[in-house]
C-alpha positions as a Markdown table, in Angstrom:
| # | Residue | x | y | z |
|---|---|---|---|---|
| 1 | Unk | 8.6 | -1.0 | 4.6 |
| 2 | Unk | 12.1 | 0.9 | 4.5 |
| 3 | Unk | 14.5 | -1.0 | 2.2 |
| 4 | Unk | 18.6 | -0.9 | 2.7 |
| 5 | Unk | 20.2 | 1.5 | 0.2 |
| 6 | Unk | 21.7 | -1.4 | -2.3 |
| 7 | Unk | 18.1 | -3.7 | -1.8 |
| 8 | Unk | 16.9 | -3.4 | -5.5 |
| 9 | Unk | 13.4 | -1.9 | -6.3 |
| 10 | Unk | 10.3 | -3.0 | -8.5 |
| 11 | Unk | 8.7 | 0.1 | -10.2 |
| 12 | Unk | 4.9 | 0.2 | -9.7 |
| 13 | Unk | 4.8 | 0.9 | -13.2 |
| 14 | Unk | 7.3 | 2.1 | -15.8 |
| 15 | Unk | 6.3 | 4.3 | -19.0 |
| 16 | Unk | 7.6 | 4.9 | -22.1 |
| 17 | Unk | 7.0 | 8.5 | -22.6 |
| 18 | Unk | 5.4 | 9.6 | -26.4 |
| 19 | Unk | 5.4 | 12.7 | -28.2 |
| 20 | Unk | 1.1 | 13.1 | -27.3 |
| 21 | Unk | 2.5 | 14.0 | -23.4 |
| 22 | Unk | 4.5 | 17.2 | -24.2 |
| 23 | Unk | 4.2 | 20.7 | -24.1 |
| 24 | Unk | 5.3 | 23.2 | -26.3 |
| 25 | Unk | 8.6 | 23.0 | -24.9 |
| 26 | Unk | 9.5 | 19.5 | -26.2 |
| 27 | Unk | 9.2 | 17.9 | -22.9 |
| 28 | Unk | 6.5 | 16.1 | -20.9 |
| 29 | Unk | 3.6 | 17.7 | -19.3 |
| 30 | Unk | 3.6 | 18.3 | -15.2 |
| 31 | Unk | 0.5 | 17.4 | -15.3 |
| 32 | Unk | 1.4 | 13.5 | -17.4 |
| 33 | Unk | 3.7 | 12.5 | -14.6 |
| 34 | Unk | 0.9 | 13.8 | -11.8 |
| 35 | Unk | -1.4 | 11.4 | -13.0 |
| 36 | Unk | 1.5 | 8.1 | -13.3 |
| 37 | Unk | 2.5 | 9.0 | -9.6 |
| 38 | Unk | -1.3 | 8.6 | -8.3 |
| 39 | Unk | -1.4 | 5.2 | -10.4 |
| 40 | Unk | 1.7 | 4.0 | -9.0 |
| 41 | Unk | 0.6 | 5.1 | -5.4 |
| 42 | Unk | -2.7 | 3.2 | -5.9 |
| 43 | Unk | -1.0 | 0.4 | -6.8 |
| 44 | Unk | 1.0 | -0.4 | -3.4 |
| 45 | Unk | -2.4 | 0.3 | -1.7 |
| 46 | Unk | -4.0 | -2.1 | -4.1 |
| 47 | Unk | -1.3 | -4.8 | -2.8 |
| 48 | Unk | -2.2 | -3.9 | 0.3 |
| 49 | Unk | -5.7 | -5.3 | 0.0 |
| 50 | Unk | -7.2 | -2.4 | -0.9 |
| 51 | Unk | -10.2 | -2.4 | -3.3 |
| 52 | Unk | -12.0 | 1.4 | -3.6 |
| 53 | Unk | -9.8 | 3.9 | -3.3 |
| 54 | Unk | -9.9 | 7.8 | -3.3 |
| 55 | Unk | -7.2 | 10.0 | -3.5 |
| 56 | Unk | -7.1 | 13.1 | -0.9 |
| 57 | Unk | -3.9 | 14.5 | -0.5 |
| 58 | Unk | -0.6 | 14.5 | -2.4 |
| 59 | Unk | 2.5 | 16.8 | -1.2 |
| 60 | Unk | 4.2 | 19.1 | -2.7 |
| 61 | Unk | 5.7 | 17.9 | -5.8 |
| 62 | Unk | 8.9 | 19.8 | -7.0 |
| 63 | Unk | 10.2 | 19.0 | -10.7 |
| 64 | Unk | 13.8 | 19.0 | -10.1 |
| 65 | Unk | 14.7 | 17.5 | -13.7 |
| 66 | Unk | 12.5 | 17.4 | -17.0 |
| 67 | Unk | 11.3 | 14.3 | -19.0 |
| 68 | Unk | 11.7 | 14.0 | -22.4 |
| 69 | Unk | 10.1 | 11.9 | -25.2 |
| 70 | Unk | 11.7 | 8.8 | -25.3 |
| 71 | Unk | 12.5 | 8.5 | -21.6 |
| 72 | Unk | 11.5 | 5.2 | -19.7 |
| 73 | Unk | 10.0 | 6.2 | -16.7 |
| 74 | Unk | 9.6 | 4.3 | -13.3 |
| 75 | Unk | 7.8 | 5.3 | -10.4 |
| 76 | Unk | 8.8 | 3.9 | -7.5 |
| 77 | Unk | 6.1 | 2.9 | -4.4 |
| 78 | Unk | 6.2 | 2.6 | -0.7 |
| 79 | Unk | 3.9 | 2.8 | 2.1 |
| 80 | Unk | 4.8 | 5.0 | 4.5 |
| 81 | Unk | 2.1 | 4.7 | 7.0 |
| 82 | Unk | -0.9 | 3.0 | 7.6 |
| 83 | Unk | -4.4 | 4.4 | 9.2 |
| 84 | Unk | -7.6 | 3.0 | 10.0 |
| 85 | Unk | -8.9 | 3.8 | 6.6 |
| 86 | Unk | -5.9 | 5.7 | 5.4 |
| 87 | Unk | -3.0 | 4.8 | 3.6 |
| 88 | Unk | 0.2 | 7.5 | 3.0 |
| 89 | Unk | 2.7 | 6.1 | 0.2 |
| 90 | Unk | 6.1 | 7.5 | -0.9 |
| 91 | Unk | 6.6 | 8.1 | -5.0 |
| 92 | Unk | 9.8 | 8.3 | -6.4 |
| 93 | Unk | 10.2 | 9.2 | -10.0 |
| 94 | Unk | 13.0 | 8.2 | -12.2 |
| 95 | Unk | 14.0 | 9.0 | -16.0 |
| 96 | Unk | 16.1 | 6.8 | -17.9 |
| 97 | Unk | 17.7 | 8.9 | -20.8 |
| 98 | Unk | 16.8 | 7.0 | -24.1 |
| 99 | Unk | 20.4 | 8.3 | -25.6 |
| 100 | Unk | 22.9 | 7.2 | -23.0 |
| 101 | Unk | 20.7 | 5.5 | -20.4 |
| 102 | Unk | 22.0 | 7.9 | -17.5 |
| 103 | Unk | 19.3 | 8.0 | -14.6 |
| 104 | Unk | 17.8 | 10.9 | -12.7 |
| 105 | Unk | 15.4 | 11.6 | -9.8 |
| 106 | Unk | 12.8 | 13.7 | -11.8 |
| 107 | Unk | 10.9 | 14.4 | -8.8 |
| 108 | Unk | 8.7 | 12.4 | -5.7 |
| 109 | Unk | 5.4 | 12.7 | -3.9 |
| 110 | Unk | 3.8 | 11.8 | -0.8 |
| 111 | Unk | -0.1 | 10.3 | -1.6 |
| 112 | Unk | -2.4 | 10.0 | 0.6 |
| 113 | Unk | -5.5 | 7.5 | -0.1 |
| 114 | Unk | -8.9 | 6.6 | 2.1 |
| 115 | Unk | -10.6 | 3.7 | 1.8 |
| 116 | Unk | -14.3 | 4.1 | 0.9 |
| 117 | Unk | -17.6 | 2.0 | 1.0 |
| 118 | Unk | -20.2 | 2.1 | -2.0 |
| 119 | Unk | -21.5 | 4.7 | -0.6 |
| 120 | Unk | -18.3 | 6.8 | -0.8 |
| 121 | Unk | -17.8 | 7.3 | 3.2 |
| 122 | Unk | -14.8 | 6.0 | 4.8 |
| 123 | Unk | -14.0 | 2.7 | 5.0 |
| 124 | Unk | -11.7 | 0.2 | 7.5 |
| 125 | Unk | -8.5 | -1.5 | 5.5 |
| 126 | Unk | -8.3 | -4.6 | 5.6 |
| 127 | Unk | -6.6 | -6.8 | 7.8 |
| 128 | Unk | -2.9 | -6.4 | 7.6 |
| 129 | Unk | -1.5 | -9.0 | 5.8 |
């Protein structure tokens, strides 16, 4: 699922980011764009057929620019590999300034998500599409 540099992208989800989300700094909590990467990760598993999911890994993450209230946010999704009950997906963030609309790579991730059963053991994917 590698796209060509000038192929345009559809964000996972986009957010608006509010002044409930930052820390005493002024800008928004680490911990705010953690959680919108694992949503937007789930979400390209979820379009791959996926139903219960559990998260068990994510990379490193490195902030490399803040995020500021105001800022519309898009995290970006990819799969990156595929498993027997495993999924690994790329997340790209992005922060579109809400004074001059200039974009920047606030940081990315690399997710890893299992497939589970009811009974919360590992589960098969389904059937690629």
């Amino acid at each position: 699922m590698t796209r060509t540099p000038d192929e345009p992208r559809d964000a996972a989800i986009r957010v608006l980011m509010m002044p409930r989300d930052t820390n005493h700094h002024g800008t928004i909590f680490g911990g705010v764009i953690l959680s919108y990467i694992d949503q937007a990760g789930a979400v390209a598993a979820i379009r791959l057929g996926c139903t219960r999911l559990v998260t068990v890994a994510m990379d490193r993450i490195v902030f490399n620019e803040p995020v500021y209230v105001g800022d519309l946010v898009s995290f970006y999704a990819e799969l990156i590999s595929r498993g027997r009950t495993s999924v690994r997906v790329r997340v790209t963030v992005e922060a579109e300034r809400r004074d001059d609309g200039h974009r920047v790579q606030v940081t990315e991730a690399e997710v890893t998500y299992v497939q589970i059963d009811p009974q919360g053991r590992p589960a098969p994917l389904p059937a690629s599409p």
